[in-house]
N, C-alpha and C positions, 0 to 999 in steps of 0.2 A: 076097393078090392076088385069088383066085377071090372072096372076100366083097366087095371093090370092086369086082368087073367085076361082080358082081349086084346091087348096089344100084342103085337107081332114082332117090333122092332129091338133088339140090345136096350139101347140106350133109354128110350122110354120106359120100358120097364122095370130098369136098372131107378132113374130117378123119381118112378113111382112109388116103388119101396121105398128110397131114402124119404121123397114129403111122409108118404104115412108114419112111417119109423120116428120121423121128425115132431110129426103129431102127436104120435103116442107117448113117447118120450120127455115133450116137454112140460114146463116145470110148474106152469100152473094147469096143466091137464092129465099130468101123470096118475093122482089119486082118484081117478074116476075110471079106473080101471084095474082089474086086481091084478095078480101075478096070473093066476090060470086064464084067464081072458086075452092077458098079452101072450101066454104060451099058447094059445090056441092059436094065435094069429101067426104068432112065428111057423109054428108048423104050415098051416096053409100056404104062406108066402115061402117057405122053402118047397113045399110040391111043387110051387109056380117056379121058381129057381130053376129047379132041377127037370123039368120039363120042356123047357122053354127056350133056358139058354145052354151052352151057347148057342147064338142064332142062325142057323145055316145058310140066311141071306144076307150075312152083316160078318161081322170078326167073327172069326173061327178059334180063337183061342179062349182059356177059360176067366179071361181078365174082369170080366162083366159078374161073372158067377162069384167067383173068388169074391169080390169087392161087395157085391150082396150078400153072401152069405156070414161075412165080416159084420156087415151095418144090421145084422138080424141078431147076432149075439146080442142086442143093445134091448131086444127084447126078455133074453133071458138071463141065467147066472152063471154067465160062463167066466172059467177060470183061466189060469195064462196057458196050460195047457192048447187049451183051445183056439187061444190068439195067435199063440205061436204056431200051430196047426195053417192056419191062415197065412202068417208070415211064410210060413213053407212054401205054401199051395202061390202065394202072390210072387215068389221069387222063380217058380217056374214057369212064368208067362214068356212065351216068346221072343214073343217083339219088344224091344228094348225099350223103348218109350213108354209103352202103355205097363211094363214090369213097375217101371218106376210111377207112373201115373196111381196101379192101385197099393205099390208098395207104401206111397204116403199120404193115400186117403185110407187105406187101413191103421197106418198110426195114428192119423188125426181122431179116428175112432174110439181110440182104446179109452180105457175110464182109467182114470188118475190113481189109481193102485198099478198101475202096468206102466207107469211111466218111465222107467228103462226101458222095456220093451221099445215102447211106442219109440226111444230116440232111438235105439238100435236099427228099428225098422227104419226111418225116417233117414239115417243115416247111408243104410244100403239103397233107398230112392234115389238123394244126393249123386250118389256115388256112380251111378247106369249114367247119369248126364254128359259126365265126360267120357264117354262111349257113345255119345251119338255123332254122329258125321255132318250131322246137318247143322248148322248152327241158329240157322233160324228156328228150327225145332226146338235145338237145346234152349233157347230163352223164351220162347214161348210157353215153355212145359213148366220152366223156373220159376214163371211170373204166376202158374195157375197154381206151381204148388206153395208160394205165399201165400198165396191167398187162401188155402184151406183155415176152417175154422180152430186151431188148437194153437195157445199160445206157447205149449212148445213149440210148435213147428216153428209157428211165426215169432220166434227166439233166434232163431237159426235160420232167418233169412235175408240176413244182409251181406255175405255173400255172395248167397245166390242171385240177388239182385244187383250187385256189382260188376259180376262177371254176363250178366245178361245187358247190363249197359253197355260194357264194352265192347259184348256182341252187335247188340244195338245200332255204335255210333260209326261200325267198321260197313254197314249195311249201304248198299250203293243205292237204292231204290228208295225215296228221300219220304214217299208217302208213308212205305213198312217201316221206315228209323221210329218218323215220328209218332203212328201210331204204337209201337211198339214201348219205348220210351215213353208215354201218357201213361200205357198202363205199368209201367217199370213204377214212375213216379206215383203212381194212385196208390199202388201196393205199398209202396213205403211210406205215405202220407199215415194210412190207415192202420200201420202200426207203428209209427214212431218219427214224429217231424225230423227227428234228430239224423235218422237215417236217410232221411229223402234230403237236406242238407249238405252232408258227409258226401252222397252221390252225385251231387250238383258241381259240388267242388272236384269232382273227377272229370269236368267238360273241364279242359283245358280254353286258355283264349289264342288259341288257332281263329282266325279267319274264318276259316271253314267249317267252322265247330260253330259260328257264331247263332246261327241258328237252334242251331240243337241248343247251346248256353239259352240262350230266351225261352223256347219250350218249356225247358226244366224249369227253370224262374219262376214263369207263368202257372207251371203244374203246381210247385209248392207254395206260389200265391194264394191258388186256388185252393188246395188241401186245408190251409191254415185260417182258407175267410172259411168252410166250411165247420172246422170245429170250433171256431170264435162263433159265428153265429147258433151253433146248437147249445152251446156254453152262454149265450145273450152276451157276450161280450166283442162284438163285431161293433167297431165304435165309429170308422167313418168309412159309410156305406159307400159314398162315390167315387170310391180307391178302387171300388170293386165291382163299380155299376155294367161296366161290361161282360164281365162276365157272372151280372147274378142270376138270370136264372139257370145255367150250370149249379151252380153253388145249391142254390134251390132245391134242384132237382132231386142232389147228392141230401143234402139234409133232409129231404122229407123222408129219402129212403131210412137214413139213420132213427128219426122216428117214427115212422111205422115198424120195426125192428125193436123199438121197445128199448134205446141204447141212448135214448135223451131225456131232457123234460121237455114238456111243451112251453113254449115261450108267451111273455105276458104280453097282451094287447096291446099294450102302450110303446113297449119295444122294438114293434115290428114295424110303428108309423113311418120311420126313416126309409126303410124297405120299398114301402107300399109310393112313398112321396117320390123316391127313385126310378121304381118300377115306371111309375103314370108318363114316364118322360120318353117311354122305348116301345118298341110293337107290342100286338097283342102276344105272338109268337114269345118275344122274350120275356111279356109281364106276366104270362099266364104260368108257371110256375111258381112266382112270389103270392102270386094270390092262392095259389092252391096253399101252399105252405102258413098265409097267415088264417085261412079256413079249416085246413088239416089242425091245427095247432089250439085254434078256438075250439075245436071238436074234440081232441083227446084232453085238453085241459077241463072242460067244464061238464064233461059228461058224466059223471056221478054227479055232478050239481043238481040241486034244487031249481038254480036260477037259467038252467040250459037254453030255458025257453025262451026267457026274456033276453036273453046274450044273444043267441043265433035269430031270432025272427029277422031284426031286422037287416041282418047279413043275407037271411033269405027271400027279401022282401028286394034287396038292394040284385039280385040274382035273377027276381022274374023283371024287373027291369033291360037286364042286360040280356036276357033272353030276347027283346024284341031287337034288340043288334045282330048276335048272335046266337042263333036256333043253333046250331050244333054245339056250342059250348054249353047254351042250357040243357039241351037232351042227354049232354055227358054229365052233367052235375044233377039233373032232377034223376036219376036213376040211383043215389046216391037217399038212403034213408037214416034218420038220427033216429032212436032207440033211448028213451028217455028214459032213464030206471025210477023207481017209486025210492021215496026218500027214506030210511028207517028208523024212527026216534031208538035209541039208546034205553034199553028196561037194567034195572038194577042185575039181574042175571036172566042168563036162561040157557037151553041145552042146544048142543050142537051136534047133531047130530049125524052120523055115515051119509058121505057120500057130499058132504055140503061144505066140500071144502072153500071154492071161490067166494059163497058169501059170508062164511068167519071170518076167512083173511079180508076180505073189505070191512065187515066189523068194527077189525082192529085195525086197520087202516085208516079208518072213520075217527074212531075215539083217539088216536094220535093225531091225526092230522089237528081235529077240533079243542085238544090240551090248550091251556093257554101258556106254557111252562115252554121257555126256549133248551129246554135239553131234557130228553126222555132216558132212563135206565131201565133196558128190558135184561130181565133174569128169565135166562134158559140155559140150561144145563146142556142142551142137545144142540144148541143152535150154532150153526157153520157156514162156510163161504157160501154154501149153494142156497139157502134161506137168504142170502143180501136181496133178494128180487122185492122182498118187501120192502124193508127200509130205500130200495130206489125209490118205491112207488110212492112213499109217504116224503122224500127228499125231491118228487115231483110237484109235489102238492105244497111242501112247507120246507123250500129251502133253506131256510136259517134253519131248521133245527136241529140239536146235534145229538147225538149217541152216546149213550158209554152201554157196552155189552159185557154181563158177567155170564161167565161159559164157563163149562168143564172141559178135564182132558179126554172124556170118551163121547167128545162133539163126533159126530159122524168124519166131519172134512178134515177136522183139526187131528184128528188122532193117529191121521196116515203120516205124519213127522212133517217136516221142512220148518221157517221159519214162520212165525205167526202171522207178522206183518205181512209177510210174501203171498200167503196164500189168499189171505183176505184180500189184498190186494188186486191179484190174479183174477179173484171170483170176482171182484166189482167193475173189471177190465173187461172181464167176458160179456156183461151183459149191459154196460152202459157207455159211452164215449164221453162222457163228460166227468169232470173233477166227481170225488166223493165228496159228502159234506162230513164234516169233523165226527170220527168214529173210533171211541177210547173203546180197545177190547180187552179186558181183563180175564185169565182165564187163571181159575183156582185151583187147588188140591190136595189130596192129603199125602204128605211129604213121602218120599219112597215107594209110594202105592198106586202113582199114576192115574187114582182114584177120586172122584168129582165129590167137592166138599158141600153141594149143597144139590138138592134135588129137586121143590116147587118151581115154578115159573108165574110171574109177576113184570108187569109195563108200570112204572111207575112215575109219575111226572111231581109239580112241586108240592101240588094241595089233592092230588086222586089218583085210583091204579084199577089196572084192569088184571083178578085172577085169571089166570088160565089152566086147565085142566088138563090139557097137553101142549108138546111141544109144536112149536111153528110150524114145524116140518111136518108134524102128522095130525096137527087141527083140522077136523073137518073129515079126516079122510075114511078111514075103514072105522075107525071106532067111535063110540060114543063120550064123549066129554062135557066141559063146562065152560062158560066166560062169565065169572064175576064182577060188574061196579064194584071195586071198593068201597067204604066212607073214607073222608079224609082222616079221623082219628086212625083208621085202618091200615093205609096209605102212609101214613107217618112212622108209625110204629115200625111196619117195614121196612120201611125206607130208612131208617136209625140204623135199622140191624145189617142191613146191606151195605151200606155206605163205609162202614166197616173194614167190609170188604175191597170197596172200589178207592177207598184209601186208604186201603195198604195197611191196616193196621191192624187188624185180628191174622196174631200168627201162632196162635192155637185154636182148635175146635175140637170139643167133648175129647178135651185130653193130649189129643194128636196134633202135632203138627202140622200147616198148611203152606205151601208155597204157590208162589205164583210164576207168568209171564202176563209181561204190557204189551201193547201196542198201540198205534197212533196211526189213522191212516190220514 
């Protein structure tokens, strides 16, 4: 906060708000803060808004303002009202580029209840590009507004990336074609191979194209070893040996980003065997990545110590070659967590939400049971960041989810599969693992036919005293061990449910939807 109220500059200030905003907002930090603590904070950062910008030494329009005081609603409860307020204020921006620039980072914004909106806006951004003169402009601005984070947006950008290629390949200055076209192609690797294909096939084979045709080639060469290898399914490595540590680089970003699993040891040997053949320059990203990977993998472990010593033993070694590679990695400390035996119950109390959800991350992960059924009534797309966390740890294992219809995500309509889908898009790049969602009801009443929540595997279950989404967080609850007699019993009565076969309850009728992701 004190380093935004000092800056001087638009732009800094503008993307200081969003990291904070980013911070506060997200999904495993959001319950450690209430709603008047985030209202507090919004108002402050709007004095600093309204103070500040616009910048009298920078843009003089209110592009910067607009666009944060949009990313500050994410603090409070604002209605469409208010978005649309913003949609007004973002359509009288001047300059034509930068109109369009926060016209669709204001829709990227909007929260999935305003999702007309958000296209309507998105669609007025589109629309300013064929109004610009400049055509290097116009695809550069195309490329940026792909790349925003909402998958509407990035629904609606293969167009836009079509007509920026062919801006692209008309460009006489061979260094702007190709840089430009990388990132044409990266944008559309990142959301859809399909579409970075489609565009490939748009270089005609002109002579003169010939280049550009290889470029592209090489782009979705490269796009495709990146998500094969965060998927461990990159199977021969020396297809790709030139450019892996590129690939590298790109994967490691993808997990640290929290949108992979971390890859098994054994996996990466081909990598590592590859690597040892090429500079330090290009092996020193593979090795970050099979060190990165051993870190995020083994770190709730017991055995972290015995994994990494002698990785770090093999480190003060290579420190006597390279003093700067070692000064960049000794500044680097592991953080060993204490291990928790599992008690038959106990309370969970405000404020402690990250170590519940490890908890029950814990006791799933360690089931011996290849397929878990967790009942909650409340639980929606935006709780999947658990079952990633535990499909990190225990790939094989698979799901079946029984939900209600007044699931927070689920109740805003669309199709079931799509949304779930959506939600597990958003925050992983890799396949989901087998995730049967069953949501029940009492027929005509749009009303949730069952109301405890229970994890339950083949022989034990984990009660719980609230839901997913609000374990840990402001209130006080519980997490019960089951016994297996307990566990059974349940698990009879539920099962019921998840096939399909109780189609009464106390009297009423119950319908369903399936899904299958």
């Amino acid at each position: 906060m004190e380093v935004i109220s000092l800056s001087q500059t638009d732009w800094m200030i503008a993307h200081g708000i969003k990291k904070l905003i980013d911070a506060v907002t997200n999904a495993k930090t959001q319950h450690t803060i209430n709603r008047n603590q985030r209202l507090a904070l919004k108002a402050r950062l709007e004095g600093i808004v309204k103070s500040k910008l616009p910048d009298p030494q920078n843009i003089q329009h209110d592009g910067w303002k607009v666009l944060c005081m949009a990313w500050l609603e994410l603090l409070g409860d604002a209605n469409k009202a208010n978005w649309a307020a913003h949609v007004t204020a973002a359509s009288l921006v001047s300059n034509k580029s930068d109109r369009a620039y926060v016209l669709a980072n204001v829709a990227s914004c909007m929260p999935h209840r305003h999702r007309a909106l958000a296209g309507q806006t998105y669609a007025m951004a589109t629309a300013q590009l064929a109004a610009l003169p400049s055509a290097i402009e116009r695809m550069l601005l195309s490329v940026t507004l792909c790349n925003l984070p909402s998958d509407m947006i990035r629904g609606g950008a293969e167009p836009l990336l079509k007509q920026s290629l062919m801006d692209a390949l008309a460009q006489p200055d061979e260094e702007l074609r190709t840089r430009v076209q990388r990132d044409i192609f990266d944008a559309a690797g990142s959301i859809d191979e399909k579409i970075a294909n489609r565009l490939a096939e748009l270089i005609d084979d002109d002579p003169a194209r010939a280049a550009a045709r290889a470029t592209a080639e090489e782009d979705i060469e490269k796009a495709k070893a990146v998500k094969d290898l965060v998927s461990s399914k990159l199977q021969d490595v020396s297809a790709v040996a030139e450019h892996l540590g590129v690939i590298c680089w790109r994967a490691i970003g993808t997990l640290n980003a929290g949108k992979c699993a971390a890859a098994k040891p054994e996996s990466m040997v081909s990598l590592i065997d590859t690597a040892a053949l090429s500079s330090l320059r290009e092996t020193f990203p593979v090795y970050l990545w099979y060190l990165r990977n051993l870190e995020v993998r083994y770190e709730r472990s017991a055995e972290i110590a015995r994994i990494l010593r002698p990785h770090l033993e093999m480190l003060l070694v290579v420190a006597d070659l390279a003093q700067r590679i070692a000064d960049r990695l000794a500044s680097k400390q592991h953080l060993i967590g204490a291990h928790l035996p599992p008690t038959s119950s106990f309370a969970v109390t405000p404020h402690t939400r990250q170590a519940a959800i490890e908890r029950v991350v814990s006791w799933v992960v360690e089931t011996s049971s290849n397929e878990v059924l967790l009942c909650d009534p409340y639980f929606g797309p935006s709780d999947l960041e658990i079952l990633r966390d535990i499909h990190f740890r225990r790939p094989e294992l698979r799901f079946v989810l029984l939900i209600c219809p007044d699931s927070n995500d689920v109740s805003t309509g669309g199709a079931l599969k799509e949304l779930f889908k959506e939600g597990w898009g958003s925050i992983c790049d890799s396949e989901p693992p087998r995730i049967k969602i069953i949501r029940v009801a009492f027929a005509g009443s749009h009303k949730g036919a069952i109301h405890d929540r229970w994890i339950l595997s083949d022989a034990e279950g984990l009660r719980m005293g609230a839901s997913l989404n609000h374990l840990g967080a402001s209130k006080w609850s519980e997490l019960s061990h089951m016994s297996a007699e307990e566990a059974r019993v349940i698990s009879n009565e539920l099962h019921k449910f998840t096939n399909l076969q109780e189609w009464m309850s106390g009297g009423v009728a119950v319908e369903y939807d399936v899904a299958v992701l």
